[in-house]
Steps between C-alpha positions, in 0.01 A plus 500: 500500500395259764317501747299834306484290194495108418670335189266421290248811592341672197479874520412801348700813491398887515661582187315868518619668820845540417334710209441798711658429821863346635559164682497504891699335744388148596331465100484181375622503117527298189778642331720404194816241626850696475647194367237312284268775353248278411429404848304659714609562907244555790694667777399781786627899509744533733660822417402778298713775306741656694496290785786318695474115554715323722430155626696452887450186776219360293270862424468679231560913560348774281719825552614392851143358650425140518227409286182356658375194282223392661447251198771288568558272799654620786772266535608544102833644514601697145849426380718765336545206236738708208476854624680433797406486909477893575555657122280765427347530154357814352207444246493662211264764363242285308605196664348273803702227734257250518513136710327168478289476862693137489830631589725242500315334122495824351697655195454859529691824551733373747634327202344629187547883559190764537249474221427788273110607502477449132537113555181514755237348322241546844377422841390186591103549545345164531526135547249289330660147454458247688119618612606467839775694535262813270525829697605867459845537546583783843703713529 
């Protein structure tokens, strides 16, 4: 998830507002890995139930409009990777398409598929190791 979050950060998820309300766009979540259930994956909300996702010349498009990421550098181009340049993908009901903020290091739903909300453990809350990187993670 660089340059949100470091290797090596400690942090504490939200594992109670999921409870009684639904993940938003731009979330960052610890959810169960597709492929290794034991694992854990950190990854940002992209697209939410219903939604169309297409990735085109580098952007990422949510039913047509070009997303604004204004967490990600503005020179990082976002590569179709398995889905194809220009496919569009519906999400499922109950399911997110979620992507690593390090785009071209990142296993996610360009290649793992949407992720059900059942495997959503919560959102990332707070960093607390190392001491100097503690702070409240924004949204």
């Amino acid at each position: 998830m660089y340059p949100t979050l470091h290797d090596m950060e400690y942090l504490l998820t939200d594992k109670v507002s999921y409870r009684t309300g639904d993940p938003s766009r731009g979330d960052i979540i610890v959810f169960r890995a597709p492929v290794q259930p034991v694992d854990d994956y950190i990854k940002r909300i992209i697209g939410l139930p219903g939604e169309r996702v297409m990735i085109k010349e580098g952007k990422v498009f949510i039913n047509g409009t070009v997303l604004e990421e204004p967490y990600l550098s503005s020179d990082l181009q976002t590569q179709a990777s398995t889905i194809g340049e220009g496919n569009e993908i519906k999400v499922p009901s109950g399911e997110y398409f979620v992507m690593g903020d390090n785009r071209s290091n990142s296993t996610d739903s360009r290649r793992l598929g949407t992720i059900k909300r059942k495997k959503i453990i919560g959102r990332a809350w707070v960093t607390y190791w190392p001491p100097s990187r503690a702070r409240v993670i924004e949204y």
